[in-house]
Structure formats: C-alpha cells, structure tokens
C-alpha positions as CSV (number, residue, x, y, z in Angstrom):
1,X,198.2,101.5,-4.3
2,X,200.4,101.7,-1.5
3,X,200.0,105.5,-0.9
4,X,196.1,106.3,-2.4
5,X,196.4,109.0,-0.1
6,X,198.6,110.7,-2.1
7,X,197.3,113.9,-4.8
8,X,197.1,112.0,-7.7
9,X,195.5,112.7,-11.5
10,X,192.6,110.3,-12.9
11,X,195.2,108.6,-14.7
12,X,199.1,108.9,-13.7
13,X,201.7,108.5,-16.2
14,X,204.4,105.7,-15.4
15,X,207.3,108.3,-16.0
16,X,209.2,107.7,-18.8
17,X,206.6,105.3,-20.8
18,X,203.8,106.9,-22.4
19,X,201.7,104.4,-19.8
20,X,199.4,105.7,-17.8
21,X,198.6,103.3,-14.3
22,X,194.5,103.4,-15.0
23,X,192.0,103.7,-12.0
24,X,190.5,100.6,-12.2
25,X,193.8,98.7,-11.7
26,X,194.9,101.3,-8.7
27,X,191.8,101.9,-6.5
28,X,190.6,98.1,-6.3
29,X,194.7,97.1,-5.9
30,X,194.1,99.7,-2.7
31,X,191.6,98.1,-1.5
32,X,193.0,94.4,-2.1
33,X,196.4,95.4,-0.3
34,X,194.2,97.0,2.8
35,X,192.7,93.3,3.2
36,X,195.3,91.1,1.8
37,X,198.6,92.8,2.3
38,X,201.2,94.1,0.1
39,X,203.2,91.2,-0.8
40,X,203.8,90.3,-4.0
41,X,202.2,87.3,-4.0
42,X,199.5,89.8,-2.6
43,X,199.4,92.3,-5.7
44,X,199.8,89.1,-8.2
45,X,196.5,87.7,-6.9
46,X,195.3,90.6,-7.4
47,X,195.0,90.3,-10.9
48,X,194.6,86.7,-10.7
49,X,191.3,87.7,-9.2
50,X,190.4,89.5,-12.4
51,X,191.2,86.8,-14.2
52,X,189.1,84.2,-12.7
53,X,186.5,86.7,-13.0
54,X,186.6,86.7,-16.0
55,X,186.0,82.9,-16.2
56,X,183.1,83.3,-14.4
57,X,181.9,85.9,-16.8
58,X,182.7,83.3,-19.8
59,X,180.7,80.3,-18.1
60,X,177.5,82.5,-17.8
61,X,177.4,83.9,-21.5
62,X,178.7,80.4,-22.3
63,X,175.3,78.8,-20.6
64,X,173.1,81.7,-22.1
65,X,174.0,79.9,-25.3
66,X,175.0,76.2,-24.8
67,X,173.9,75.0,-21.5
68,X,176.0,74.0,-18.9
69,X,178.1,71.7,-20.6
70,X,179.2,73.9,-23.5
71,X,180.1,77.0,-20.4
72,X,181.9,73.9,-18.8
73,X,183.7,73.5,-21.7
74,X,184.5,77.5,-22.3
75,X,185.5,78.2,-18.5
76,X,188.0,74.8,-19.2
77,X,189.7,76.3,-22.4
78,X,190.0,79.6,-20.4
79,X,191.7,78.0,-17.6
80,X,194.4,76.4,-19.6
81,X,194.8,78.8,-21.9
82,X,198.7,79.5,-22.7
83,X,197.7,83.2,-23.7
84,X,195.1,83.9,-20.3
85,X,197.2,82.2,-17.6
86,X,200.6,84.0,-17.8
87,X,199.1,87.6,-17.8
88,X,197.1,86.7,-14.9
89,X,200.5,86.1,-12.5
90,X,201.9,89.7,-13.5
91,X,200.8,92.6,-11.0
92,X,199.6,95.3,-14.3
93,X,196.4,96.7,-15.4
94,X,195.5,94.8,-18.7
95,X,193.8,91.5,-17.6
96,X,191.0,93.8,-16.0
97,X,190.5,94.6,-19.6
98,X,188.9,91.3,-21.0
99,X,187.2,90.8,-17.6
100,X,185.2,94.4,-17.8
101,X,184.1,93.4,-21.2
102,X,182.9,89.8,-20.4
103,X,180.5,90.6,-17.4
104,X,179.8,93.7,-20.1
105,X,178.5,91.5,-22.5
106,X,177.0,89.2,-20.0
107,X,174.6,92.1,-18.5
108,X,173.7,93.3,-22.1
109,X,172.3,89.4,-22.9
110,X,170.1,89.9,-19.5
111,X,169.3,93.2,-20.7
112,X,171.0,94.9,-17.8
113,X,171.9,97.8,-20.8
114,X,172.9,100.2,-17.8
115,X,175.2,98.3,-16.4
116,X,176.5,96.3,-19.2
117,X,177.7,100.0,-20.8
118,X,179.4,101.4,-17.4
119,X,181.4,97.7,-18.0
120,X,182.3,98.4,-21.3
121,X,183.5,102.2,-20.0
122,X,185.6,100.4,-17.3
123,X,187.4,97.9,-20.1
124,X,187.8,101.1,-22.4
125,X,189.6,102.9,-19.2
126,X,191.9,99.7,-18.0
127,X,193.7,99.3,-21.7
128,X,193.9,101.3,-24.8
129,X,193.7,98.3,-27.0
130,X,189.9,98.3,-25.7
131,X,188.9,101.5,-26.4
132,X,188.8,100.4,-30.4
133,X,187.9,96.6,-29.2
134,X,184.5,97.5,-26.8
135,X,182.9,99.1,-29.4
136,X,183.6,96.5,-31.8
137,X,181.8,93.9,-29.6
138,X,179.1,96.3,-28.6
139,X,178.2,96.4,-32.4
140,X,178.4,93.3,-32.8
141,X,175.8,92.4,-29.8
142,X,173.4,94.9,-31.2
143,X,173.3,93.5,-34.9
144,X,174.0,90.2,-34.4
145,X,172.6,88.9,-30.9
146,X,169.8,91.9,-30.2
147,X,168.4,92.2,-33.7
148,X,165.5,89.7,-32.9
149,X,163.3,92.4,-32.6
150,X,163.3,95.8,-35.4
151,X,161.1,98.0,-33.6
152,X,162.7,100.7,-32.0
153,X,162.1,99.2,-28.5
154,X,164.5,96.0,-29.8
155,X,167.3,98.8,-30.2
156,X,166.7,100.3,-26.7
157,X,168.4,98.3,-24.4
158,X,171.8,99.1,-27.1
159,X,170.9,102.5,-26.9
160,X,171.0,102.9,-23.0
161,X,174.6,100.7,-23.3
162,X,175.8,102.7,-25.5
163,X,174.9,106.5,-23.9
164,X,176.0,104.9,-20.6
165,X,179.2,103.9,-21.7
166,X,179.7,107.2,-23.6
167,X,178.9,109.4,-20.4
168,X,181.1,107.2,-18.5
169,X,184.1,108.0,-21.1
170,X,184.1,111.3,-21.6
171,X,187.0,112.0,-19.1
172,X,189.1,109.6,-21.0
173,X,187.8,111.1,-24.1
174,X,188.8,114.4,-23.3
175,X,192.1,113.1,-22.0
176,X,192.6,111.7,-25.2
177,X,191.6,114.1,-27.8
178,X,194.1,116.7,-25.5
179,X,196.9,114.2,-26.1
180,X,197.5,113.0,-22.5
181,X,196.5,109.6,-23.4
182,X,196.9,109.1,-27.0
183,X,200.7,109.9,-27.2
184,X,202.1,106.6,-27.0
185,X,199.2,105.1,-29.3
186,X,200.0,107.9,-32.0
187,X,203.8,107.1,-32.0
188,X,202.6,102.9,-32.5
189,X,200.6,103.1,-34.6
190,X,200.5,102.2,-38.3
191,X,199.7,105.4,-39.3
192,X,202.4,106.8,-38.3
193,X,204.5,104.3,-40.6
194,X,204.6,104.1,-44.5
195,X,201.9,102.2,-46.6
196,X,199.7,102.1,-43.0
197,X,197.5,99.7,-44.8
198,X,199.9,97.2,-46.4
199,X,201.3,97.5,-42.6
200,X,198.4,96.4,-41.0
201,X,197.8,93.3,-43.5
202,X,201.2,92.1,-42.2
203,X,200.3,92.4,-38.8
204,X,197.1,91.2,-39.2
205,X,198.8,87.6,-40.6
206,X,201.3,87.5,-38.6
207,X,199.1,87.2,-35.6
208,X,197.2,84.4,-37.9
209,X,200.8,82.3,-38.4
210,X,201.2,79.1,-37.2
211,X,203.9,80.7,-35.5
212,X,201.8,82.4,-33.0
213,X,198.9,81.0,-32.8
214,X,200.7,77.1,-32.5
215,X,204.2,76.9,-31.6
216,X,206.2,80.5,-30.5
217,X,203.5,82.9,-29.3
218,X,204.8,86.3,-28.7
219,X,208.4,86.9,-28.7
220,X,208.5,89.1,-26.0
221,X,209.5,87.2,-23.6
222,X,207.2,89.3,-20.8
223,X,204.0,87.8,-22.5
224,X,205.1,83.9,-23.0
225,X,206.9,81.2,-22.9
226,X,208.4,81.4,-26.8
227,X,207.7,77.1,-26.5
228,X,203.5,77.5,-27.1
229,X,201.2,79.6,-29.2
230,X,198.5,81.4,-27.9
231,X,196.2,78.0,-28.5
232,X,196.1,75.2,-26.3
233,X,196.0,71.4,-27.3
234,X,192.3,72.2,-26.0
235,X,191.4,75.0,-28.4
236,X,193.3,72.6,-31.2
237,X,191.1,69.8,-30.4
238,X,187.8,72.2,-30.7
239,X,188.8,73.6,-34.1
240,X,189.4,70.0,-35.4
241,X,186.3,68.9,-34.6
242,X,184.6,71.7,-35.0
243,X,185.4,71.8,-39.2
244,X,182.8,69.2,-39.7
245,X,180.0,70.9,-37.1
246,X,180.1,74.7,-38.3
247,X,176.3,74.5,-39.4
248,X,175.3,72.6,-35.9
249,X,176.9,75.7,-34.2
250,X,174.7,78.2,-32.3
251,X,175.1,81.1,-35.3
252,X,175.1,84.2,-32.5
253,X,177.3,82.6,-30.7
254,X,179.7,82.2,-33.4
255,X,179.6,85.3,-34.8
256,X,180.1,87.0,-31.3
257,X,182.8,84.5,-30.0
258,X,184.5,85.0,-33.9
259,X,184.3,88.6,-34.0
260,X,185.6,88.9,-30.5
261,X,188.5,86.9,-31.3
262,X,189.3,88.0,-34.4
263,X,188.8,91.4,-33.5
264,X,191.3,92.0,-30.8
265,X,194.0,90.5,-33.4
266,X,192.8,93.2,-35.6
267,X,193.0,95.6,-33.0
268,X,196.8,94.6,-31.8
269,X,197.6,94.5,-36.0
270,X,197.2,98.5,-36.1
271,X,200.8,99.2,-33.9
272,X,203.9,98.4,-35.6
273,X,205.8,97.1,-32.6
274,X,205.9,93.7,-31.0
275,X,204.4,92.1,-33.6
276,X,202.3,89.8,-33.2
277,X,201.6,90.9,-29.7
278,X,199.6,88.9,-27.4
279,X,199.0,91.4,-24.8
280,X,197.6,94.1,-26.9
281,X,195.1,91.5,-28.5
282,X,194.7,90.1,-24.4
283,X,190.9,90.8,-24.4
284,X,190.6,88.4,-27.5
285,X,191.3,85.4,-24.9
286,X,188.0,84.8,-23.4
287,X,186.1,85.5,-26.8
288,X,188.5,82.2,-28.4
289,X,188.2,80.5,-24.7
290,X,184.0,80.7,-26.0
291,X,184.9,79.6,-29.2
292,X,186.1,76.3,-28.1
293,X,183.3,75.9,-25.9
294,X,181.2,76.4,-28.9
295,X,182.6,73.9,-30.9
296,X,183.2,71.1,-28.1
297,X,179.6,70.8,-27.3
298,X,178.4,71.1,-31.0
299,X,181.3,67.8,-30.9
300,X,180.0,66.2,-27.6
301,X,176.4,66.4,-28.6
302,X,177.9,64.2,-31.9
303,X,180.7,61.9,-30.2
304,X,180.1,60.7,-26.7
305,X,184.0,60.3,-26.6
306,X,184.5,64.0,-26.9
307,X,184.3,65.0,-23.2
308,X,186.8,62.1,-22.4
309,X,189.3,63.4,-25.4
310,X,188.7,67.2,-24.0
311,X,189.4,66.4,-19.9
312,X,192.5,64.2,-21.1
313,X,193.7,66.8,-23.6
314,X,193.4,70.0,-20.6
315,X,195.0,68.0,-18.2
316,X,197.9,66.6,-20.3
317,X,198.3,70.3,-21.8
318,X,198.6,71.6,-18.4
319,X,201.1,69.4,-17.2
320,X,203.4,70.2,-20.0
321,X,202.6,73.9,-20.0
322,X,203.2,74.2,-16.6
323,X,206.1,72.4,-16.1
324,X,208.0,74.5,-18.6
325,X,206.6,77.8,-17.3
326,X,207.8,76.8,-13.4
327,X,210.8,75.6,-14.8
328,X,212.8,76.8,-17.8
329,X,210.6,79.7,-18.4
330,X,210.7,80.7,-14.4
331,X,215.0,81.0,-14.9
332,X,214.6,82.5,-18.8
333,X,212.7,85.5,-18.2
334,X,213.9,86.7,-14.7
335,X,216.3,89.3,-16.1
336,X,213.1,90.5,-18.3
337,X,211.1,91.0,-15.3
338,X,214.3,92.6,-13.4
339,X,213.7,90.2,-11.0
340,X,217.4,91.3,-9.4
341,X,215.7,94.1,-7.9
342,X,213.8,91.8,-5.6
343,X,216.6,89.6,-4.9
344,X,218.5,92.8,-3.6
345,X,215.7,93.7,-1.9
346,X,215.1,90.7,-0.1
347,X,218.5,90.7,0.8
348,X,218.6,93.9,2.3
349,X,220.8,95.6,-0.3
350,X,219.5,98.8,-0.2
351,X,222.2,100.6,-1.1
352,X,222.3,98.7,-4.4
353,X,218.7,99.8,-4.9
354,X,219.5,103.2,-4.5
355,X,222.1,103.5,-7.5
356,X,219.5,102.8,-9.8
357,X,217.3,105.5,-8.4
358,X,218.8,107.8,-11.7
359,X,217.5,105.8,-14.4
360,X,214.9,103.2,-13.6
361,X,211.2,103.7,-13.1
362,X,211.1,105.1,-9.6
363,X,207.4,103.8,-9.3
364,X,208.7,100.7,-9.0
365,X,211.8,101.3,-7.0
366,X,209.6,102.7,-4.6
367,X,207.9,99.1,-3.6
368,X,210.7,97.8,-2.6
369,X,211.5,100.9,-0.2
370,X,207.8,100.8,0.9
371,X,207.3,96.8,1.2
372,X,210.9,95.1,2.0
373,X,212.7,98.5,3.6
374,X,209.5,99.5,5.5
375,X,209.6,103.1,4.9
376,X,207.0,105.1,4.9
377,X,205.0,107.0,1.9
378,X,206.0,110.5,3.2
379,X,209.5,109.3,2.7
380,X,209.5,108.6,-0.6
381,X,207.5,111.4,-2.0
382,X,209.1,113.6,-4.9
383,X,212.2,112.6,-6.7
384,X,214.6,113.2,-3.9
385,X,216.9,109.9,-3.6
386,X,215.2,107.2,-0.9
387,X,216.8,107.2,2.6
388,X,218.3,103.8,3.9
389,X,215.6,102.3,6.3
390,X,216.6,103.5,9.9
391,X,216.6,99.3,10.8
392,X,218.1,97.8,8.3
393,X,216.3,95.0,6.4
394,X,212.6,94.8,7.1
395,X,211.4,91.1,6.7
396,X,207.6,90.7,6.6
C-alpha cells in the first residue's frame, strides 16, 4: 500500500503463507493511506471502514424486509457482535469479504443485477472462503427471494448477476485452476484428509457447539477473546424469543438470513485446521446480525417490552465485552500479534528489527522501516537486508 508504485502481480503472495494480499484490500488501503496517513491506527480504520459498511449494507436489506425498526435492530446486533467487531480492528483483507456481499445482495433486491454481480466478484476476490459462500447466497436470492415471477424475464435480473460476476472472475478463475491460488485451500481442505465427509460433519458441529457459538469462540487467539462465543447476549435474546414467532417471521428473509448464516459455517467446516474457525465463516456475521433483526421485530411487534430488553441487553453486552477485550484480552494476545515488533520500532530499535529480517515475513518488517524508520520504498526493495535509517528514530 505503501509502495503501489511498485511492479506487482494481480494478487501477491505473502511469502511463506500460501496467502495472497488481494486487490481490493491493497488499492483502496493506497488510497486510504494517501488521505489518511499510514499509521496504524490509520490502516486499522481502514478496515473499520469496511466494516461499518457493511452495517450500512445490513440496515438497507434489513428495511427492504422489516421496516426501519427491524434494520434498526440488525445494524444493533451487528455492532455488538463479538464475532464482527474484533476482525474489524485488524489491518487484513477478510472483513471486505462480508461487506462486498451485503451491498451485493442489497443491489440484486433493487434489481441493480449489474452491479449486485461485480460485488459478489469483489467478495469472491477479497477471501477464498467466499468464493464457495457468494454463490451460495446468489442461489439462494434467485430461488428463494426472486422466484415471484417464473417467466423467463423473472430470472433475468439473476442471469445478468450471475454473467457479471463470472466475467469479472475469470482472472481469479484462471489463477486458481493453474494452482496459484488454490494451493493453500487444497493442502486445508477435507479432502485432502481421511473419511472427507465424516470430517466435515465434525466441523460442521463443532462450529454449532455451545462452545463456540456461547462461551469460547475460536481458539485462536488472533480471532477472539476465548471468554465469548460468536453470539452476543443480543443475538441470545433474538433466538429466545424468536422460538415462539418462527411463523410471524418474514419467510425470505429467513431463509436468506438462515442460509447465509448457516452457510459460511458450512463453508469454514470443509478445512481441517482451526476448527471451528470464526474467520473463515467471517462473512456469516452480517447474515446472523439479520437474523436477529428478524426475530426482534417479529418480538417487538408482540411485546412492547422487547425494544427496552434489546437496548438494555446491547448496552450491558458491550460494556462487559469491551472491558475484557481493552483489558485482559489487549495484554493476552500481544505476543500473538507480535506486537514486540512495534514496541521495538517505536523505540528506535532498529537493529533488533533487522535480526529477524531471516525468518519473519519481510512484508511486514518492511512497515516498520517504511512508517517508524522513514525510509524510503526504493530502500527496501528486493530481499537485501534493510539499512539503518540515516537519522535515527523517525517519530511521526
């Protein structure tokens, strides 16, 4: 982002990985550090952007269904979700994921089938989990939401979605049926295990336990806090209600926020490591954010209590989340982020950062030569070992 005037492929591989930084992420992160700067903080709210995107996206397919008050309640559940909020303070590509695919399906419910398909593409490019995932909900929309009509001109506008999206992917479909995108996937996946299928089942419960969905979350602890599932109180509260007012529920919508949901679990469940895994299954967390918007306003329009019960159940959530997450999680996962590498950095230590030139990610060690050293891009090209900035520490 930092040197986009370097040669570069579509895709670049993150040496070492089998990850690929995708353009989406990179070009837009250019153009953020042009206005913003290139701070972290700057890069983080980067994706942060995305993320409340994304909310936005959720509130209008929410109000195409429910009205205001049920996308009131959907944008809420997003907001404090424990599974959407952490992703969205970490400078990587994924979140763009779930955001390309909301305003996708949002421009395919106001027939915007052009568009709505070129989003779709841009989801499928950002992370790999959406490449099976897209589809999924594209199918969905066409036989669930768009089958009021089954003349040929009702399947049109799905059509045009789905040849624009397929134009649009067929760099990264030749990139992956060439194997310079699907080598990581191949190695993950069940397939590549014993009994695939038996595999898969597992998975598939596991991200359905208690355990994750409740109280633990993922283990990793890059993608949570181990101390919450992936559900808030909020989402709790919606389901509890919401087992009584299934049949008031807007049908579409439940099948679409459902199968959205449900899907990206299904979609995580076919890699064998990291299970469950709440990033792979990441573009699952707006479609579950809809389903408790779903079932809060099928609950308000019963209980006049229920708004009351929801705004003191977010806010009382959030203070508990947060408090652990700037707290004890801030100090338990700082040698997962290798946040020692900033602390050296900000401390001039340059030398330090140089010794680990021969085994870490030099993508990364490179932002700290670029940002905190203030060297320039030329410097830093090739794998040649980083010279010591000429003034010492830079402090910006």
């Amino acid at each position: 982002m930092l040197c986009i005037d370097e040669p570069r492929l579509f895709f670049e591989e993150f040496p070492g990985t089998g990850t690929f930084f995708t353009p989406a992420y990179v070009y837009s992160g250019a153009a953020w550090a042009k206005l913003f700067g290139s701070s972290i903080a700057s890069f983080r709210s980067h994706v942060a952007f995305y993320s409340v995107l994304t909310i936005v996206a959720l509130f209008l397919v929410a109000r195409h269904f429910l009205g205001l008050d049920g996308a009131l309640f959907a944008a809420l559940a997003a907001a404090v979700s424990p599974w959407g909020f952490p992703f969205a303070r970490i400078a990587w590509d994924p979140p763009l994921a779930p955001c390309f695919a909301m305003w996708g399906v949002f421009f395919f419910l106001r027939k915007h089938a052009v568009l709505a398909g070129l989003l779709f593409a841009a989801a499928m490019y950002t992370y790999p989990p959406a490449r099976l995932h897209v589809p999924l909900i594209l199918l969905v929309l066409v036989l669930n939401v768009g089958r009021a009509s089954a003349r040929l001109d009702g399947l049109k506008p799905a059509l045009r979605s789905a040849l624009a999206m397929l134009v649009a992917c067929i760099p990264l479909i030749v990139l992956t049926l060439n194997g310079t995108l699907s080598a990581r996937a191949n190695a993950l996946a069940v397939w590549s295990t014993e009994a695939p299928f038996t595999r898969f089942a597992q998975n598939l419960l596991a991200h359905l336990s208690p355990d994750f969905l409740l109280f633990k979350g993922d283990l990793n602890p890059r993608h949570g806090t181990q101390l919450f599932g992936i559900l808030s109180w909020l989402d709790v509260l919606a389901i509890l209600a919401g087992v009584w007012l299934l049949k008031h529920i807007n049908r579409k919508l439940l099948v679409l926020a459902a199968a959205g949901f449900l899907g990206a679990l299904a979609v995580a469940s076919l890699t064998w490591e990291g299970v469950p895994h709440a990033l792979r299954s990441l573009t699952g967390w707006p479609f579950l954010a809809l389903l408790t918007g779903a079932l809060l306003s099928a609950a308000c329009a019963r209980w006049r209590v229920v708004p009351y019960l929801a705004l003191a159940c977010a806010l009382a959530f959030s203070i508990v989340f947060l408090n652990v997450y700037f707290t004890t999680y801030r100090t338990a996962s700082a040698p997962f982020f290798d946040a020692v590498l900033r602390e050296e950095a900000e401390e001039g230590d340059f030398e330090a950062l140089r010794g680990y030139w021969a085994f870490y990610p030099r993508p990364a060690l490179r932002y700290y030569f670029l940002y905190y050293g203030g060297l320039p891009c030329a410097s830093l090209r090739g794998d040649d070992l980083p010279p010591l900035p000429a003034g010492g520490h830079h402090r910006p």
